[in-house]
C-alpha positions as CSV (number, residue, x, y, z in Angstrom):
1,X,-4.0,-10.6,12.0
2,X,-3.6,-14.2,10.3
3,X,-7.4,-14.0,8.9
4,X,-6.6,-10.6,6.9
5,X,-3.3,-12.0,5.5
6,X,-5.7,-14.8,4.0
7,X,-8.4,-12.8,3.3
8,X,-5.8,-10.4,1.3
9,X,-4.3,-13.9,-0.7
10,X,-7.7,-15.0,-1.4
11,X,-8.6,-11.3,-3.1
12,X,-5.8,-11.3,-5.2
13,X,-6.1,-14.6,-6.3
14,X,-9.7,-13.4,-7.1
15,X,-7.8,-10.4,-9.0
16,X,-5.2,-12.2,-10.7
17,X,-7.8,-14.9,-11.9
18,X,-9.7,-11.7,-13.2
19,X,-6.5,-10.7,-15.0
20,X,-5.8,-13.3,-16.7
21,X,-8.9,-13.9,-17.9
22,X,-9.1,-10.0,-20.0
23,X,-6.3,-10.4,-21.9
24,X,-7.1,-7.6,-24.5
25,X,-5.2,-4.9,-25.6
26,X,-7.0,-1.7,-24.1
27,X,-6.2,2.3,-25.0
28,X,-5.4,3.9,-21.8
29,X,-5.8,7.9,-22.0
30,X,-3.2,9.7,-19.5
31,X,-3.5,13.4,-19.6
32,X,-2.7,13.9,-23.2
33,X,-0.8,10.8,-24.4
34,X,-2.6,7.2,-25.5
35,X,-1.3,3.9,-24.4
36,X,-1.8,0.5,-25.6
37,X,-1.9,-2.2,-22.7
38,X,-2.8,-5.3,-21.8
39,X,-6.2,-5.3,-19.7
40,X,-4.7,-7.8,-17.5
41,X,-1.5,-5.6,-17.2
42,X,-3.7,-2.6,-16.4
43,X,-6.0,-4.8,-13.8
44,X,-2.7,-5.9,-11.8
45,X,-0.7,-2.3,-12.0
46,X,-4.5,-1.0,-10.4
47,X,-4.5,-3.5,-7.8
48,X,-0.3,-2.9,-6.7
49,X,-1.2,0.9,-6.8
50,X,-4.2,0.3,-4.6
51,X,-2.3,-1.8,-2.3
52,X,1.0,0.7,-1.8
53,X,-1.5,3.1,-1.3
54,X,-3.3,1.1,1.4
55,X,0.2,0.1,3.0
56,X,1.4,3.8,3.1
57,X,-1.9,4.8,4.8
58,X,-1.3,1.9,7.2
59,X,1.9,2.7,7.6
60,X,1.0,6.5,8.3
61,X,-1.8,5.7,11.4
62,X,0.3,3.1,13.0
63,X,3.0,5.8,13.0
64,X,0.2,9.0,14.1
65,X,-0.9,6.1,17.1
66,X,2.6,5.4,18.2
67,X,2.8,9.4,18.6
68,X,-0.4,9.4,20.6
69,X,0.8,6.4,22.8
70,X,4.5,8.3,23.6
71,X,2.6,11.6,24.4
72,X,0.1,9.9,26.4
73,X,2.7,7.5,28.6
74,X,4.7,10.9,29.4
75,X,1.6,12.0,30.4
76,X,1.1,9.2,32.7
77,X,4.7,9.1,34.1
78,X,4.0,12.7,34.9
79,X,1.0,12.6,36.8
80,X,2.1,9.4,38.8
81,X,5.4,11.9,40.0
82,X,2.7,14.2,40.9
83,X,1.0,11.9,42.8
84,X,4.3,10.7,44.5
85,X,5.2,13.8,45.3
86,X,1.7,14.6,47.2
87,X,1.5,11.5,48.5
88,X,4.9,12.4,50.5
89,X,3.6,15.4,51.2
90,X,0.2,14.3,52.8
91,X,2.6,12.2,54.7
92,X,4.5,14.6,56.0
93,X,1.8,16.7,56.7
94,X,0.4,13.9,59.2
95,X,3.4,13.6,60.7
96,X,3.5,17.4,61.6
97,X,0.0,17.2,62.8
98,X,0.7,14.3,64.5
99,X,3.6,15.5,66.7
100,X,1.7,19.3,67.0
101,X,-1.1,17.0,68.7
102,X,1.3,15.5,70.6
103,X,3.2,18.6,71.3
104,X,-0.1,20.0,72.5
105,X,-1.1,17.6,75.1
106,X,2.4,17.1,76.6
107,X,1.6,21.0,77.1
108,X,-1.4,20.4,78.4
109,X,-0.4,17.4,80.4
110,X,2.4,19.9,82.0
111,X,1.0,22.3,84.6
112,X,-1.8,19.8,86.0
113,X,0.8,17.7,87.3
């Protein structure tokens, strides 16, 4: 995370160095109306508007992921209740079995004696 962040300071160094060295005055067309800016204005309003873009997109996948991650651990509480609730009854079922088995040969034990 710490490499990006100085990555990202190197860049707009880069940019801002960039900037400052265009300092003409540059006609920007907009639809139909004609400004008159600074190049080094227009270089740095480019970069910001590329970065809030790139911070809203950010933003907007690390929310869609937490989404996933909630839907996915309710999915994972759910299936470990289901596999509670047939582990108790597998038990149970042994324990029936057990005591028919046992059941079944005090029967049998019965009438020999």
């Amino acid at each position: 995370m710490q490499i990006w962040f100085v990555i990202s300071l190197i860049f707009s160094a880069i940019i801002t160095l960039f900037a400052v060295l265009n300092p003409e005055v540059v006609t920007i067309k907009l639809f139909w109306v004609n400004y008159e800016l600074s190049q080094s204005l227009v270089i740095l309003m480019s970069a910001a508007f590329g970065a809030i873009i790139t911070i809203f997109l950010g933003i907007f996948s690390k929310i869609k992921s937490r989404l996933k991650i909630r839907e996915l651990s309710s999915e994972l509480a759910s299936a470990n209740q289901k596999i509670e609730l047939l582990s108790d009854n597998l038990k149970i079922y042994e324990m029936k079995s057990n005591l028919e088995q046992k059941t079944e040969s005090d029967v049998t034990e019965s009438p020999a004696e």
